[in-house]
NUNU-205094 format. One record per residue: x, y, z of N, C-alpha, C in turn. Coordinates in Angstrom, 3 decimals. Layout:
# residues N
SITE        npx        npy        npz       capx       capy       capz        cpx        cpy        cpz
SITE          X          Y          Z          X          Y          Z          X          Y          Z
...
***
This chain:
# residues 255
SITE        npx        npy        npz       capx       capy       capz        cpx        cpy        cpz
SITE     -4.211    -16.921     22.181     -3.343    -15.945     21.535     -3.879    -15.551     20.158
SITE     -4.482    -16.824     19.519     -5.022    -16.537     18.200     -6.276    -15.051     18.093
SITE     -6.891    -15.011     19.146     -8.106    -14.373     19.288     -7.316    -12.952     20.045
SITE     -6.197    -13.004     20.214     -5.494    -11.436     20.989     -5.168    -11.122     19.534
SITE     -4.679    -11.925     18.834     -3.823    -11.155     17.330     -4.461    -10.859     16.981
SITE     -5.857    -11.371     16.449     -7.396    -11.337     15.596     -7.796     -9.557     16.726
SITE     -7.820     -9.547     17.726     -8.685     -8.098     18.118     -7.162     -7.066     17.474
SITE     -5.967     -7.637     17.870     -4.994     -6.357     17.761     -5.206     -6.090     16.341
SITE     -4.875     -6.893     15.490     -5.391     -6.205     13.653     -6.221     -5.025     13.615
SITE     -7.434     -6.089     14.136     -8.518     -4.730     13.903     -8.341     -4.196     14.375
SITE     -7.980     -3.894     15.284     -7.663     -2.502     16.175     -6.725     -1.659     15.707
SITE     -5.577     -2.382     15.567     -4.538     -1.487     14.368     -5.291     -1.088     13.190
SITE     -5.953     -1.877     12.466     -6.407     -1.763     10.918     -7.446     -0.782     11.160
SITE     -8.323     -0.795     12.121     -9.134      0.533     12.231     -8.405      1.737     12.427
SITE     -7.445      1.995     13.220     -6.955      2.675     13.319     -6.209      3.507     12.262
SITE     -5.166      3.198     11.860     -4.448      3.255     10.553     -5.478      3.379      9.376
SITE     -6.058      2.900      9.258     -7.156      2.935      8.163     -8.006      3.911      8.366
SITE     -8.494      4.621      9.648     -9.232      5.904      9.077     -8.507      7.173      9.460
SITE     -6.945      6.827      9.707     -5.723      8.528      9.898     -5.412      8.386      8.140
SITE     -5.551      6.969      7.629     -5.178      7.451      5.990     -6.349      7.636      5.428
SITE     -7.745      7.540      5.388     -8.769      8.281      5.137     -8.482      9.560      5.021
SITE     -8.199      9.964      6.312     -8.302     11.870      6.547     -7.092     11.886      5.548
SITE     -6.117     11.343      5.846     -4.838     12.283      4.954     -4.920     12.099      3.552
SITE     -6.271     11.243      3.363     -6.331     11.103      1.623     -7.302     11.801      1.197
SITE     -8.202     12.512      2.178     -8.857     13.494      2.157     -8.652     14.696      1.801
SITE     -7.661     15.037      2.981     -6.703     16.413      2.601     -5.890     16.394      1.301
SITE     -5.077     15.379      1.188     -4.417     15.357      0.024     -4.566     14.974     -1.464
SITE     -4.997     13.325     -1.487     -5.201     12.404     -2.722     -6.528     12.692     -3.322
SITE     -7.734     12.857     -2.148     -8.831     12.779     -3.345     -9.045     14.200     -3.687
SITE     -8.730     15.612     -3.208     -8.745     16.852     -4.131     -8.141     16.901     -5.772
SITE     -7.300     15.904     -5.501     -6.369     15.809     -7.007     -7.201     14.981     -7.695
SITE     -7.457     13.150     -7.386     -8.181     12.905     -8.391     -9.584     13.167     -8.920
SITE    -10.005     14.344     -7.803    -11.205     15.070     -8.759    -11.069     15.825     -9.300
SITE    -10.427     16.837     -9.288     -9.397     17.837    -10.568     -9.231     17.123    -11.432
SITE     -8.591     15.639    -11.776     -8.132     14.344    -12.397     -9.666     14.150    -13.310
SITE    -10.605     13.631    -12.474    -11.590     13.332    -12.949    -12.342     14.079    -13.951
SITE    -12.814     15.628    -13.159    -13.366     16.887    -14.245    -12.821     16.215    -15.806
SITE    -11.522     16.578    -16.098    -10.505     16.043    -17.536    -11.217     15.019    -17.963
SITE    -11.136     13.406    -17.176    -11.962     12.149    -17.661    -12.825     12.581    -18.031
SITE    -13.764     13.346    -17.204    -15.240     13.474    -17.810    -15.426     14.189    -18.937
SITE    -15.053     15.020    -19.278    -14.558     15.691    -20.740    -14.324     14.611    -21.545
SITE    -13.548     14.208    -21.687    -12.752     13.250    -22.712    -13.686     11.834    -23.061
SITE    -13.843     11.108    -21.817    -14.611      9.691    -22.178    -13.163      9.283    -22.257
SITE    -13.551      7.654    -22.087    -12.834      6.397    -22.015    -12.441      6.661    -23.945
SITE    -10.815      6.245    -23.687    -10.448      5.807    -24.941     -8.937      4.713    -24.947
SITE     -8.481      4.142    -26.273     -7.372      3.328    -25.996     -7.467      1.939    -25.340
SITE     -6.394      1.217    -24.701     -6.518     -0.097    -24.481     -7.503      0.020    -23.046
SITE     -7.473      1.142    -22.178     -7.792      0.824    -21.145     -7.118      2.045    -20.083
SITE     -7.578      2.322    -19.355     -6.976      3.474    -17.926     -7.634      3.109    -17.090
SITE     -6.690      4.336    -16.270     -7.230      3.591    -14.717     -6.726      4.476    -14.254
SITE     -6.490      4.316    -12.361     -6.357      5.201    -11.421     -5.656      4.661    -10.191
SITE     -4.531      4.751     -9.402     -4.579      4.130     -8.383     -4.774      4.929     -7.330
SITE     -5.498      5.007     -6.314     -5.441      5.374     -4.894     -4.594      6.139     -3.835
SITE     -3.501      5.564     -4.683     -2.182      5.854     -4.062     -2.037      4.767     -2.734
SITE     -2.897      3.816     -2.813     -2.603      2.736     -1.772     -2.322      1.354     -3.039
SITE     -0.874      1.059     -2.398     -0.495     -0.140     -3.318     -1.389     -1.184     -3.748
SITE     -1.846     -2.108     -2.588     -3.306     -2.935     -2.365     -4.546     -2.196     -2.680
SITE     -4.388     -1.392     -3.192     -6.254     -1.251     -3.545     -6.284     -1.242     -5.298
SITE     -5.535     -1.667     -5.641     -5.352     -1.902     -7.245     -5.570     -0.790     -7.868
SITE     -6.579     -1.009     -9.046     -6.939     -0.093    -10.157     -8.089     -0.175    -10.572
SITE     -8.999      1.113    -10.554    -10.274      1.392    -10.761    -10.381      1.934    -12.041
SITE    -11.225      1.277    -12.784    -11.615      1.677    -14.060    -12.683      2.581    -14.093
SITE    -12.987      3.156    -15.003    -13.997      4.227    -15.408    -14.401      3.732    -16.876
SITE    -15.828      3.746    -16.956    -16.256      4.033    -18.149    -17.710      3.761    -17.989
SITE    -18.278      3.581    -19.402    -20.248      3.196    -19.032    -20.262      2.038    -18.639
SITE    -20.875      2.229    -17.609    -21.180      0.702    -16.894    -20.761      0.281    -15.874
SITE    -20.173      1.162    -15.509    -18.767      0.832    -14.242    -19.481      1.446    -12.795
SITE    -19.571      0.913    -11.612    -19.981      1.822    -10.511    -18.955      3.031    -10.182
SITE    -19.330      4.262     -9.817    -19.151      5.042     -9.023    -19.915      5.848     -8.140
SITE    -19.033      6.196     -7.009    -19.991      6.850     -5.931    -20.803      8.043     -6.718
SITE    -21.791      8.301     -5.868    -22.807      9.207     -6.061    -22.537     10.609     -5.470
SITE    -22.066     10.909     -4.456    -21.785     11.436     -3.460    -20.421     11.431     -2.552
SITE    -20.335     12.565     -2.358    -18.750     12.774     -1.542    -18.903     12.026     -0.031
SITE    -19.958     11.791      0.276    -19.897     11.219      1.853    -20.244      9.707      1.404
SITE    -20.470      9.118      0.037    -20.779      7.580     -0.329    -18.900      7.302     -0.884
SITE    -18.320      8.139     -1.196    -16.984      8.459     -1.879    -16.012      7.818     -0.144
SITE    -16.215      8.642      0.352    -15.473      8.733      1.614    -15.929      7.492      2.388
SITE    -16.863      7.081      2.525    -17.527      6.031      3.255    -16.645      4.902      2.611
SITE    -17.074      4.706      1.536    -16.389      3.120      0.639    -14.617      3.688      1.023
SITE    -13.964      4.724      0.684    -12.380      4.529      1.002    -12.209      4.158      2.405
SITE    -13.011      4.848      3.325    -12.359      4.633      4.476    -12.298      3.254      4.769
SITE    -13.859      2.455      4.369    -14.055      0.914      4.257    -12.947      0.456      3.535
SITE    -12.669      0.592      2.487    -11.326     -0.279      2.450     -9.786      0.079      2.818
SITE     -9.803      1.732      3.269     -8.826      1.452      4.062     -8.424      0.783      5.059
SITE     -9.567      0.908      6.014     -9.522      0.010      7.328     -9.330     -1.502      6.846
SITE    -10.293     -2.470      5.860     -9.938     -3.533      5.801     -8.556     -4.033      5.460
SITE     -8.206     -3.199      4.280     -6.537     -3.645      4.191     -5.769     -3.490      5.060
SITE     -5.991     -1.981      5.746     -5.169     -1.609      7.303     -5.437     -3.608      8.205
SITE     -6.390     -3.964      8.378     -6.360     -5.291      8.889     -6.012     -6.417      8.695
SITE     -5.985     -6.736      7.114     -5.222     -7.217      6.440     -3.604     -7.244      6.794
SITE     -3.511     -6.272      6.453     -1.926     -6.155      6.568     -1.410     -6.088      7.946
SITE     -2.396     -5.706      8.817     -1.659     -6.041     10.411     -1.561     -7.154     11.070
SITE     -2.581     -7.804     10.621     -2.879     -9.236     10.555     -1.376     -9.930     10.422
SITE     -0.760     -9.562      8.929      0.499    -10.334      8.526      1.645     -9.943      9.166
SITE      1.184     -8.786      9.204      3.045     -8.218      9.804      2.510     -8.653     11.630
SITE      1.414     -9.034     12.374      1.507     -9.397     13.779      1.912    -11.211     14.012
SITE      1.863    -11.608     12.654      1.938    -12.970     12.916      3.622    -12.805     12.603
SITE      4.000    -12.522     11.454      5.720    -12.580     11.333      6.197    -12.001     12.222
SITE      5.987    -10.396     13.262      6.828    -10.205     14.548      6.931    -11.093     15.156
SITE      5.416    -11.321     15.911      5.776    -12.543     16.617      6.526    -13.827     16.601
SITE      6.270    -14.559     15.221      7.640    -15.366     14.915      9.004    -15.104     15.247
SITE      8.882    -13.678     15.215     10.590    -13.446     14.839     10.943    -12.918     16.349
SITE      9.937    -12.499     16.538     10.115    -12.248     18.255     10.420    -13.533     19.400
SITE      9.791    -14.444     18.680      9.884    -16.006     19.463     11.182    -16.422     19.173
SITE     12.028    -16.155     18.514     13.355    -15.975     17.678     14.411    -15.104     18.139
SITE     13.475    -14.490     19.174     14.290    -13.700     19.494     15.302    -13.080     17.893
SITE     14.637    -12.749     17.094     15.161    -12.008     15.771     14.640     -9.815     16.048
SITE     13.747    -10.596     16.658     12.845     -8.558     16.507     12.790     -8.542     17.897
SITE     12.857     -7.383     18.695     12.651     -6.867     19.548     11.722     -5.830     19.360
SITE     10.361     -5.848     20.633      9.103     -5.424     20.028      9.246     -3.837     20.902
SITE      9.979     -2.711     20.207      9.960     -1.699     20.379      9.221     -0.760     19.092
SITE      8.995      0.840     19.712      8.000      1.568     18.665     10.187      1.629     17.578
SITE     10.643      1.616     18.052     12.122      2.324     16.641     11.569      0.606     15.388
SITE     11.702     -0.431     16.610     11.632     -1.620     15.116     10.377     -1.804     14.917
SITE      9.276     -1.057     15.230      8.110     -0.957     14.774      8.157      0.076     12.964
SITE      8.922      0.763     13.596      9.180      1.985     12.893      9.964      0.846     11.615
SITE     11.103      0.219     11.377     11.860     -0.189     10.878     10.735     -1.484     10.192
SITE      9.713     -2.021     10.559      9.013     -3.050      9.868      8.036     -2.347      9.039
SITE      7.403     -0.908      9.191      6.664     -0.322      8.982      7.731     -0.102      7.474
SITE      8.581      0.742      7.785      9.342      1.245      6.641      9.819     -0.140      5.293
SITE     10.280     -1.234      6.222     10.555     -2.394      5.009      9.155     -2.775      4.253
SITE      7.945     -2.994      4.889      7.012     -2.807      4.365      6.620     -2.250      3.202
SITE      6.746     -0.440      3.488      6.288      0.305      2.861      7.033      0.393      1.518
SITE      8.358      0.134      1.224      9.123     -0.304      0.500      8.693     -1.371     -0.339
SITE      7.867     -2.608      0.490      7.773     -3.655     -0.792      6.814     -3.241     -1.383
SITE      5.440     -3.165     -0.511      4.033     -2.564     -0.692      3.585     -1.537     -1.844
SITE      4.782     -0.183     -1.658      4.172      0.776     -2.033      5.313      1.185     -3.074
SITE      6.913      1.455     -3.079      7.754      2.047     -3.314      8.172      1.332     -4.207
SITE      8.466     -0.400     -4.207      9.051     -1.377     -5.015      7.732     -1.290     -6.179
SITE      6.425     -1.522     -6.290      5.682     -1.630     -7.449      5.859     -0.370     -8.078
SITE      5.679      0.777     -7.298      5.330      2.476     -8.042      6.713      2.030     -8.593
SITE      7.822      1.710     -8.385      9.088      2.262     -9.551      8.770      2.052    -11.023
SITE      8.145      0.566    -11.046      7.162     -0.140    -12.212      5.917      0.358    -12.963
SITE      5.431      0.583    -11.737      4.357      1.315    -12.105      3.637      2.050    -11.224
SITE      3.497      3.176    -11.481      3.513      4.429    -10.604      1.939      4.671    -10.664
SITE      2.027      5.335     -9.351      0.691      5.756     -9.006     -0.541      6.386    -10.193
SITE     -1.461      6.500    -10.726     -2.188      7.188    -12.012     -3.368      8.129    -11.121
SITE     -3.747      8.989    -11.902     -4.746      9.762    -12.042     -5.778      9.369    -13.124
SITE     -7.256      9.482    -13.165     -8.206      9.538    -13.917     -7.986      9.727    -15.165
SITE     -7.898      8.899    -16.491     -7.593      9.574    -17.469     -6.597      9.251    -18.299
SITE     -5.479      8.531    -17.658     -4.496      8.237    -17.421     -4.522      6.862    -18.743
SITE     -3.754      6.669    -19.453     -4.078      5.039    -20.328     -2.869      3.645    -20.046
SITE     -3.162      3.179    -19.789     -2.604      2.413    -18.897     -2.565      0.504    -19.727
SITE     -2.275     -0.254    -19.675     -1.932     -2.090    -20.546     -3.127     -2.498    -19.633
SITE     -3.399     -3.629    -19.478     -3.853     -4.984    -19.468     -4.096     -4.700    -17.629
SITE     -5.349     -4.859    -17.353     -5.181     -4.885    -15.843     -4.373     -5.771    -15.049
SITE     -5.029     -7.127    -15.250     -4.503     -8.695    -15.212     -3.011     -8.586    -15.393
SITE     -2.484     -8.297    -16.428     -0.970     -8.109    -15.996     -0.615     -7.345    -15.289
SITE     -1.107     -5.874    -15.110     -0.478     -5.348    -14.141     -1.205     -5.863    -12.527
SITE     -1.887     -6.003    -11.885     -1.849     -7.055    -10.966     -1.478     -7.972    -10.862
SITE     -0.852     -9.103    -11.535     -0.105    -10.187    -11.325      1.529     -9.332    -11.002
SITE      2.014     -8.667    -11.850      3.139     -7.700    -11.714      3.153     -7.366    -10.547
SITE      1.864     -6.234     -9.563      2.299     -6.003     -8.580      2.504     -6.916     -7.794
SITE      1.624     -8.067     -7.759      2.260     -8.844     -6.448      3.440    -10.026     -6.337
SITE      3.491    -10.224     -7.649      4.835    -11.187     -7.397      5.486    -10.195     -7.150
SITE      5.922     -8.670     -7.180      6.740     -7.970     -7.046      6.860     -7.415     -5.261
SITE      5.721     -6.962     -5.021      5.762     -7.209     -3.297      5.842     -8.326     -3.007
SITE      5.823     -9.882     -3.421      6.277    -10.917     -2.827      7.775    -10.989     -2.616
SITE      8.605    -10.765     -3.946      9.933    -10.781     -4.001     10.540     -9.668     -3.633
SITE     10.306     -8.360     -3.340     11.112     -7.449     -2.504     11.106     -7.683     -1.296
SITE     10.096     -7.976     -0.863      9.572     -8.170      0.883     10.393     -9.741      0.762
SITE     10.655    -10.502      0.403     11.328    -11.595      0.650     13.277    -11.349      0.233
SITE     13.437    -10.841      0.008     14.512     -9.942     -0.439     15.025     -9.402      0.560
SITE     14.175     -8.427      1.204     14.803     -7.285      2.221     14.574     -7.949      3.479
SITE     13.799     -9.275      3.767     13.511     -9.929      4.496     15.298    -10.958      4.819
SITE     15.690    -11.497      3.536     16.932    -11.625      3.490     18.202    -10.922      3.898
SITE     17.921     -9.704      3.665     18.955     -8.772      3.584     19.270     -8.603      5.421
SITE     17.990     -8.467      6.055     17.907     -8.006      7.634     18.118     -9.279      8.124
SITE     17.688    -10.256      7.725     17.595    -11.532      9.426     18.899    -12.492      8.830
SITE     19.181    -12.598      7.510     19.761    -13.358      7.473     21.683    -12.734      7.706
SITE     22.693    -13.948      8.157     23.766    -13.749      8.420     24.716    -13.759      7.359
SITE     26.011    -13.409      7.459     27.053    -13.124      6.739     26.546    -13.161      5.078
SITE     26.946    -13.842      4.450     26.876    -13.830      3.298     26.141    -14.445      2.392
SITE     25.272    -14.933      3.718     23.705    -15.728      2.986     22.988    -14.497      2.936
SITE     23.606    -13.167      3.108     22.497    -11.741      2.524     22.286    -11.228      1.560
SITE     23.559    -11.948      0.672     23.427    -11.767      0.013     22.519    -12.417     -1.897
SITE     21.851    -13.063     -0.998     20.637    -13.828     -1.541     19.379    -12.987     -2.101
SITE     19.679    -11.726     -1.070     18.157    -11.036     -0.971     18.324    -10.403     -2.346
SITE     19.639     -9.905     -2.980     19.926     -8.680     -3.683     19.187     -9.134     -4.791
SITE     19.320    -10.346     -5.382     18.854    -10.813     -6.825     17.260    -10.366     -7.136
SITE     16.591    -10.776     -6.388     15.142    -10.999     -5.634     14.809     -8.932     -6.024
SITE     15.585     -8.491     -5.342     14.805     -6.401     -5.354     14.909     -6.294     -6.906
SITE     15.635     -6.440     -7.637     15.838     -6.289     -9.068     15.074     -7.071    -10.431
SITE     14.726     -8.229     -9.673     14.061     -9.356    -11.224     13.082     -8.869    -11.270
SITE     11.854     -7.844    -10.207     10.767     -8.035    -11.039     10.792     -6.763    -12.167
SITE     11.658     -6.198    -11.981     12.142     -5.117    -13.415     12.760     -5.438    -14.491
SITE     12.616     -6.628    -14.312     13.092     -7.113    -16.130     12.170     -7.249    -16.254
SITE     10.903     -7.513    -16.008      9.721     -7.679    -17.074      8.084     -6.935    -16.711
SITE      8.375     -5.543    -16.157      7.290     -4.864    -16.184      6.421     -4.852    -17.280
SITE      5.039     -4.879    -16.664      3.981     -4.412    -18.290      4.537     -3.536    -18.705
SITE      3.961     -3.487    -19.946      4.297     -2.456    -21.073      2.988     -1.811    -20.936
SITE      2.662     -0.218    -21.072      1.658      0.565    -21.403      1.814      0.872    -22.656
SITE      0.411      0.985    -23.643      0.019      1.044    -24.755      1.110      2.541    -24.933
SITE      1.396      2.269    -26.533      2.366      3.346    -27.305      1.620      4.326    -27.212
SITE      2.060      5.913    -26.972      1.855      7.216    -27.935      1.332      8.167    -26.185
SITE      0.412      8.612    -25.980      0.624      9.723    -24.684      0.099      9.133    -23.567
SITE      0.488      9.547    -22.306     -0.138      8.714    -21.241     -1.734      9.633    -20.788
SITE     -1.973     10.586    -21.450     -3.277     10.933    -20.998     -3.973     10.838    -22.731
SITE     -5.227     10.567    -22.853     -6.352     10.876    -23.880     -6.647     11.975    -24.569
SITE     -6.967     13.111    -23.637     -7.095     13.737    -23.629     -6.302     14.925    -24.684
SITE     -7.444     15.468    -25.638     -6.514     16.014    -26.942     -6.437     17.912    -26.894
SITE     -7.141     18.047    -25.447     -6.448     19.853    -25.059     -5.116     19.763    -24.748
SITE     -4.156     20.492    -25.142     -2.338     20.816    -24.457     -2.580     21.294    -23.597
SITE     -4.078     21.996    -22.815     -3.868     22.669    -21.890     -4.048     21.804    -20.801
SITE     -4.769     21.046    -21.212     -5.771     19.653    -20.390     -4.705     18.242    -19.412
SITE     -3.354     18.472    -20.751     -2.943     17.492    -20.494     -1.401     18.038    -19.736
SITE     -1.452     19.275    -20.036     -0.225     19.612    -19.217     -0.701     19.612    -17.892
SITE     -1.768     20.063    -17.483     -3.013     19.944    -15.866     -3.007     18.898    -15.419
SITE     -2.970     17.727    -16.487     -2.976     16.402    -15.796     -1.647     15.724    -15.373
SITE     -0.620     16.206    -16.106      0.699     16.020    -16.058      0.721     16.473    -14.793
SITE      1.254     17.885    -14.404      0.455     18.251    -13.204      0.159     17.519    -11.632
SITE     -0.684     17.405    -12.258     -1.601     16.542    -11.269     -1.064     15.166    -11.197
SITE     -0.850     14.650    -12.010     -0.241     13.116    -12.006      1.293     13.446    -11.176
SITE      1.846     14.459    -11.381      3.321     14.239    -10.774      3.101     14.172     -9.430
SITE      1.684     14.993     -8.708      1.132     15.734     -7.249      0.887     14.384     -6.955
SITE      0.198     13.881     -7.785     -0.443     12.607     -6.945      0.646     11.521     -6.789
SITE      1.659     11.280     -7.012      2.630     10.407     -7.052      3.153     10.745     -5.698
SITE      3.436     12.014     -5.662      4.153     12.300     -3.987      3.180     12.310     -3.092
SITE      2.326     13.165     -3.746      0.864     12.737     -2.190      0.657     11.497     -1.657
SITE      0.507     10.328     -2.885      0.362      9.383     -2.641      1.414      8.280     -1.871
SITE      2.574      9.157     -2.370      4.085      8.019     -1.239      3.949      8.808      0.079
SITE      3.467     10.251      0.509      3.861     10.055      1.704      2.436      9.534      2.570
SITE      1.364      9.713      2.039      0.482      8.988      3.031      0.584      7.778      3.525
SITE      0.663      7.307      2.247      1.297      5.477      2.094      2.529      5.551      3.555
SITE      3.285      6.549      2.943      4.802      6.137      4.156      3.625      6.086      5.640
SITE      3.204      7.528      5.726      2.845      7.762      7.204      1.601      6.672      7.672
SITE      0.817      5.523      6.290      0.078      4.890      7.284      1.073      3.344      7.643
SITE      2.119      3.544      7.047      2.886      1.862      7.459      3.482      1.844      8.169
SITE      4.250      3.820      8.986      4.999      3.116      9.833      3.929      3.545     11.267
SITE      2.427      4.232     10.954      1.990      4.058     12.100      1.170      2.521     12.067
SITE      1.025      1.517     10.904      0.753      0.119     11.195      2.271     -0.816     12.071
SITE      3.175     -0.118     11.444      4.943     -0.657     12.907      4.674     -0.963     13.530
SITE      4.358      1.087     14.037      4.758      1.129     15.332      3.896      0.739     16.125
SITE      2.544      0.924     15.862      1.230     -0.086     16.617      1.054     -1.338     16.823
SITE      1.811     -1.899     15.628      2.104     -3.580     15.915      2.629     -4.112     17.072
SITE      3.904     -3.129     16.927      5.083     -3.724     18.017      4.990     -2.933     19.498
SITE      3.911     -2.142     19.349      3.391     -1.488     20.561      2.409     -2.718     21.480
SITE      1.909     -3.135     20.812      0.740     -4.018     21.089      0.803     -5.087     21.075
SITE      1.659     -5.678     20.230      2.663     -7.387     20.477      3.031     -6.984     21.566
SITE      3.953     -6.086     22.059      4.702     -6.054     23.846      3.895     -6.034     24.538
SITE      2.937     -5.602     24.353      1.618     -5.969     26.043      1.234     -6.945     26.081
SITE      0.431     -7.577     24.430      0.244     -9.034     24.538      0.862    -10.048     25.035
SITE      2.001     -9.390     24.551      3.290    -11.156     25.056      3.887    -10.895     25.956
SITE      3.856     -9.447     26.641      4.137     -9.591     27.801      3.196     -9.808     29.100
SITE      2.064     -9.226     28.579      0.951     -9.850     29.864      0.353    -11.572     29.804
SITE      0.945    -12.085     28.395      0.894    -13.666     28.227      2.135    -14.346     29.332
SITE      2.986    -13.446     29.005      3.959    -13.953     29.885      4.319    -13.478     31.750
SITE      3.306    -12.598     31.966      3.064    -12.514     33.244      2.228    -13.731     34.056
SITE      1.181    -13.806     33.309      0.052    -14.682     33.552      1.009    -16.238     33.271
SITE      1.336    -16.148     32.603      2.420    -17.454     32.652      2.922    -17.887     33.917
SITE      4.104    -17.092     34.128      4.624    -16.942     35.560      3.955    -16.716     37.014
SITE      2.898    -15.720     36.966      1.870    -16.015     38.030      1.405    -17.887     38.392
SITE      1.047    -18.384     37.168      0.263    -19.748     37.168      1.481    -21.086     37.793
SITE      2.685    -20.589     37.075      3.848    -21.332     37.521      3.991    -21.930     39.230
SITE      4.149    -19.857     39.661      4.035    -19.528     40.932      3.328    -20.272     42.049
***
């Protein structure tokens, strides 16, 4: 079974990982090169900036001298799709081992609607619970302490996803356990350095990036939405054949 979950990931994670390629194609990376042009003008200034992806898990990429970047739009596209797919595996990886638990539990029933419904709680801890904190950036952008804000995001997808994890499986009024958990990691978000969130000292430059930073915030939640609940619904598409042709072959052998 270990070696059916291990092919279904990748198979999900390839999957999912190069439909959010294309849609970050069409959408996310036109903006942060519009984004970028501005950086390149300006140069690195302040405590530090950065950029996110618009994928929760792929952190924050710095810019400045010394730093790699692609060369080329097909070396650009090559490395995202590569780590889309790996996190796409990553993360199918986790959410195929907890269905199944919960399926052995008879807690989940492995249909594409609660595929749909794990995809969405997901996308919520992953993507929706950190951006409230700290929201998606564009190139340019000045931003605190990396290190804190990565420690931030993930105790924070630890405790929403354990939260809403509460809220669904657990009974009567032990649900209400989960509520505390969605709210604490907002008492103590990083702080970003005082005075403008872009560098950049054109009004024309920075209203463009404003702009652009608001574009990339929504571009970036709905790709995010559309690659978690097609990681769901593929999960729980593909757990039901597994465990049900485990459990044919079961019963045949019985026989």
């Amino acid at each position: 079974m270990f070696r059916s979950l291990i092919s279904a990931a990748v198979l999900v994670g390839v999957v999912s990982g190069l439909l959010l390629t294309a849609a970050q194609s069409m959408g996310v990376t036109p903006i942060l090169l519009a984004a970028e042009q501005y950086e390149a003008n300006t140069g690195p200034t302040g405590s530090g900036h950065s950029h996110d992806h618009g994928h929760g898990d792929e952190g924050h990429h710095h810019h400045g001298s010394g730093t790699w970047a692609p060369v080329s739009d097909a070396e650009r596209l090559f490395f995202t799709a590569l780590s889309n797919v790996l996190a796409g595996i990553g993360f199918a990886a986790i959410l195929l081992v907890i269905m199944t638990r919960l399926h052995e539990h008879r807690r989940l029933a492995l249909t594409p609607v609660f595929g749909l419904l794990v995809g969405l709680i997901s996308y919520v801890s992953v993507f929706v619970a950190p951006a409230i904190g700290l929201p998606p950036e564009v190139p340019g952008a000045i931003s605190g302490d990396l290190e804190n804000r990565q420690f931030w995001w993930i105790a924070t997808v630890v405790m929403v996803a354990t939260g809403l994890s509460v809220l669904c499986l657990a009974s009567g009024w032990k649900k209400l356990a989960g509520l505390p958990l969605l709210g604490l990691p907002y008492l103590f978000v990083p702080s970003r350095p005082e005075g403008p969130l872009f560098a950049n000292s054109d009004p024309s430059a920075v209203a463009a990036l404003n702009d652009l930073h608001l574009d990339f915030i929504w571009v970036s939640a709905l790709t995010n939405l559309a690659f978690w609940l097609v990681v769901g619904v593929l999960c729980a598409v593909i757990l039901n054949r597994l465990l049900g042709t485990r459990s044919g072959s079961n019963e045949t052998t019985a026989t």
